[in-house]
N, C-alpha and C positions, 0 to 999 in steps of 0.2 A: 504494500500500500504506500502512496505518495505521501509526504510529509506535508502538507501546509504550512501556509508562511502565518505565522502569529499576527500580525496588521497588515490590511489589505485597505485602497483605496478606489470604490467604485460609486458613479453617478454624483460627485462633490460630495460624499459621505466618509469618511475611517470609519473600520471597522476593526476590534479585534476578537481574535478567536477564542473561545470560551466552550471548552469540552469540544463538541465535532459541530457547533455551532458560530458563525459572525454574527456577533452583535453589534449595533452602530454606537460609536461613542458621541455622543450627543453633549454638545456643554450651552449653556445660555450664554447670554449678553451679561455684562456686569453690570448692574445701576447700582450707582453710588448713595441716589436722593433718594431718604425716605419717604413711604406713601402717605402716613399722617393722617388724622382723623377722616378727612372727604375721603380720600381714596379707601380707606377701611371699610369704610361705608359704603361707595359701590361697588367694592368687591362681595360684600355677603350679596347684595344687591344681584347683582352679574349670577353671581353660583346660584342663589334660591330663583332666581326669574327669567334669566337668560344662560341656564346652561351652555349652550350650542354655540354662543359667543364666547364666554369664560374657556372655554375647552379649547376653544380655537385662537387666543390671544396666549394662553401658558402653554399650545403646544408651540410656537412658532416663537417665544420666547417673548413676545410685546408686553406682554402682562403687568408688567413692575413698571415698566417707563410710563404705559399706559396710565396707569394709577396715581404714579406719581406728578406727572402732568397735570392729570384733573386736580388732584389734589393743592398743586399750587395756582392753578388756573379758578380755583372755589375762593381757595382764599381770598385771592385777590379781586373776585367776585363780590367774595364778601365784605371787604373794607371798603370797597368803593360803594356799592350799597349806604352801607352805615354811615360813609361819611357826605352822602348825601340824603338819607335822612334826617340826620343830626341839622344841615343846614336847612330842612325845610321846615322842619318844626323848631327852631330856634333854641336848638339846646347848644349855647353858647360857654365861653370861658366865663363870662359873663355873670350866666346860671349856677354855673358851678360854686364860683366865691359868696356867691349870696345865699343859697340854698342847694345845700349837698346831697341832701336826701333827694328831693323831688331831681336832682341833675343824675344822679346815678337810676333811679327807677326808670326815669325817661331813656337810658343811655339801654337800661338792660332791656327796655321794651324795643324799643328800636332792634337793638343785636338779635333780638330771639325773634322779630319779622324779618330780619335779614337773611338770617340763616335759613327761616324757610321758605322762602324765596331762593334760596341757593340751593336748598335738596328738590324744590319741584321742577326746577331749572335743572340741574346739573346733575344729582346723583340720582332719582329714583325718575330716568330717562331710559 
């Protein structure tokens, strides 16, 4: 019987051998940037609702850049939002020094329209 070569390279894949078996050695992309809350988020999102996409972005390796992209692209969704709410309702520096409480209530009611404005927008798409 012929000896087979231990690594073999066919169709832009390596392969090495494993028992009377070629397996493909398969590696991802590296991402550096983490996913961070939004991308957490449409990742259950993705698995529980769109299987058939999720399968198909972690097998081609997109998955992570994917994620993380939205996830700085929300963000940045998000402050731009809030920081034009803030200016239409007049929560000012202004508000702040005079009345803390009603500046931070107003600040948290705003943040928490914003955000959902960002998940119906951006993550549960």
């Amino acid at each position: 019987m012929e000896k087979l070569p231990k690594y073999t390279h066919e169709n832009g894949i390596n392969y090495v051998l494993v028992g009377d078996y070629y397996i493909p050695m398969l590696t991802l992309p590296e991402e550096n940037r983490p996913i961070g809350r939004w991308g957490r988020m449409h990742q259950k999102y993705l698995k529980e609702n769109r299987p058939g996409y999720y399968s198909s972005l972690l097998l081609t390796g997109k998955l992570w850049t994917y994620l993380a992209d939205l996830d700085e692209h929300a963000q940045e969704r998000l402050d731009r939002i809030a920081e034009q709410m803030q200016a239409a309702e007049g929560v000012t520096e202004e508000l702040k020094a005079n009345d803390q409480l009603e500046w931070v209530r107003r600040c948290n009611s705003i943040r928490s329209r914003a955000e959902e404005i960002v998940r119906a927008e951006l993550i549960y798409v």
